[in-house]
One Martini backbone bead per residue (centre of mass of N, CA, C, O) as a GRO file, in nm:
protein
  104
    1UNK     BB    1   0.062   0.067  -0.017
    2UNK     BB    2   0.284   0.267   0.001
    3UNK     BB    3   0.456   0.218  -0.248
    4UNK     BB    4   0.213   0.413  -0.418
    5UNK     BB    5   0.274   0.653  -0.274
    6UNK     BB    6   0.580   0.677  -0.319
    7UNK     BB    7   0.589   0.689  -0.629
    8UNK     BB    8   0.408   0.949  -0.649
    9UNK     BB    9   0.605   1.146  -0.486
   10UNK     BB   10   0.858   1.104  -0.637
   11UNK     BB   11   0.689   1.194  -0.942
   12UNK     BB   12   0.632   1.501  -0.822
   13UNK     BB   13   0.885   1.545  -0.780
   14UNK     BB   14   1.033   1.508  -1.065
   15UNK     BB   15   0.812   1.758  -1.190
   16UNK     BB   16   0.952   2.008  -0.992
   17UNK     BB   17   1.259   1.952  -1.097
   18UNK     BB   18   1.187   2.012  -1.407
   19UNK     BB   19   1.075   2.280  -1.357
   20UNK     BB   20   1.324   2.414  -1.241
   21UNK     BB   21   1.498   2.384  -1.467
   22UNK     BB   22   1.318   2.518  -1.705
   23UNK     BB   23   1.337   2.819  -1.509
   24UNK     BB   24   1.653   2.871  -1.535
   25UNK     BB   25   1.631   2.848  -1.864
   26UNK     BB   26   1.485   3.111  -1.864
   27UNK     BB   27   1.710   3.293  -1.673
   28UNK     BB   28   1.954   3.265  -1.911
   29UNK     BB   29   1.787   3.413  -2.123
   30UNK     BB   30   1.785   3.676  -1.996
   31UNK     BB   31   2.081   3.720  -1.928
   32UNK     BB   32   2.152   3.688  -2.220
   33UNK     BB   33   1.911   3.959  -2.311
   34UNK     BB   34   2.104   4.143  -2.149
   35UNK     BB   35   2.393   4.117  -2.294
   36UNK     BB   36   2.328   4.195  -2.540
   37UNK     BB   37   2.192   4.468  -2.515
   38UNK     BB   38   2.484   4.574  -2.348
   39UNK     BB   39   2.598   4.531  -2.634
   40UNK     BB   40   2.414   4.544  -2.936
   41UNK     BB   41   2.072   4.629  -2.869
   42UNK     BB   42   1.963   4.320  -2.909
   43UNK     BB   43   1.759   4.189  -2.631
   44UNK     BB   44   1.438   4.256  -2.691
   45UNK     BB   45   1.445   4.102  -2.951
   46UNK     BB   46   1.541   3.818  -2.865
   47UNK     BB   47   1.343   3.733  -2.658
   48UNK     BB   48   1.091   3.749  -2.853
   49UNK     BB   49   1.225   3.544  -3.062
   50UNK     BB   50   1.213   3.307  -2.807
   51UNK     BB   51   0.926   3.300  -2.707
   52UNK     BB   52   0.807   3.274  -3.018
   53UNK     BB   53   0.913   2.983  -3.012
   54UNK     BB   54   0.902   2.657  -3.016
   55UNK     BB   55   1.138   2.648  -2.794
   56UNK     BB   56   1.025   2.871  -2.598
   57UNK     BB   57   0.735   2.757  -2.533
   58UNK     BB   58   0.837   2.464  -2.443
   59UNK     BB   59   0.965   2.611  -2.181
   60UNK     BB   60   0.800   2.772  -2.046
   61UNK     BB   61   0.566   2.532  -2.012
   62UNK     BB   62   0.761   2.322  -1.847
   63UNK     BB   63   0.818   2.608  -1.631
   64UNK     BB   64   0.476   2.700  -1.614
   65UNK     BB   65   0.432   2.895  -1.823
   66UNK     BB   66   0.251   3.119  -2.027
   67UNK     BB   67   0.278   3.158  -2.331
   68UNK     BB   68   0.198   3.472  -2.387
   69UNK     BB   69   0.198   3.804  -2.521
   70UNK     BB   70   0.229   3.919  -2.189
   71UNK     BB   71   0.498   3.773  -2.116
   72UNK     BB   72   0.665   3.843  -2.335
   73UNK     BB   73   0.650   4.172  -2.252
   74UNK     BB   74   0.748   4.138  -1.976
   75UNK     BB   75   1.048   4.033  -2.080
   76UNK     BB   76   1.129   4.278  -2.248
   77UNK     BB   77   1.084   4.452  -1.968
   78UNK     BB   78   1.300   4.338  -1.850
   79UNK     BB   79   1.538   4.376  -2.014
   80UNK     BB   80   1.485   4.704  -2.070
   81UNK     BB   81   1.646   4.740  -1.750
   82UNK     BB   82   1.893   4.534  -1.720
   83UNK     BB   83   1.867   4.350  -1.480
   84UNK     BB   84   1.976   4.072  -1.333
   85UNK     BB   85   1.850   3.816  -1.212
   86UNK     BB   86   1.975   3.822  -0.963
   87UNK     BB   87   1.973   4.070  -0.881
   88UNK     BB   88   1.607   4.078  -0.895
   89UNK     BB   89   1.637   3.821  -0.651
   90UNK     BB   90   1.727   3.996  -0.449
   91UNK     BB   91   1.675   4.153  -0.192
   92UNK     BB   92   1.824   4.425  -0.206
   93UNK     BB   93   1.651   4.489  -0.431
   94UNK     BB   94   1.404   4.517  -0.328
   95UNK     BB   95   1.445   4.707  -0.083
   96UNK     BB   96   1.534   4.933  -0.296
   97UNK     BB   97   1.238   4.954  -0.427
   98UNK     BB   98   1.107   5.017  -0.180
   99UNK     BB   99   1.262   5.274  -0.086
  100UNK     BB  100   1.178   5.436  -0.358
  101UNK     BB  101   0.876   5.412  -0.350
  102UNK     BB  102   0.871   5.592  -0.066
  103UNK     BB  103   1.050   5.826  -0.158
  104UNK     BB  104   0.785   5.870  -0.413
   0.00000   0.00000   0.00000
């Protein structure tokens, strides 16, 4: 009986760590078009480009995002800012746009 129940929570684990897989590869990319952009200027025109082809939206899908032109418009909004997901993602950096809306 349990044996069945363990082999579930595995199954869902195994699908939660390629969910993460897939997040990583989506943070990479953007990563990736956020170097284009102040290397080339054309950051937000290859993530727009990525999001929007087949190999894309299937990393997307995987990484449970739906890929929808909302998505999309928002990758690009998120590259021509610039700040690196490291760097985005990081309490400091919350910390300090908290700090600034309250500002201004």
């Amino acid at each position: 009986m349990f044996d069945t129940i363990d082999n579930s929570a595995f199954i869902n684990d195994q699908g939660k760590r390629s969910a993460k897989l897939f997040a990583a590869v989506v943070l990479a990319a953007l990563d990736d078009a956020i170097a284009d952009d102040k290397k080339y200027g054309n950051g937000v025109e290859s993530i727009a480009r990525w999001a929007r082809s087949r190999d894309g939206r299937e990393v997307l899908m995987c990484a449970g995002i739906e890929p929808t032109e909302r998505c999309v418009k928002g990758m690009m909004e998120f590259v021509s800012r610039g700040v690196r997901t490291s760097v985005a993602l990081s309490r400091e950096e919350s910390e300090r746009q908290a700090a600034a809306k309250e500002a201004a």
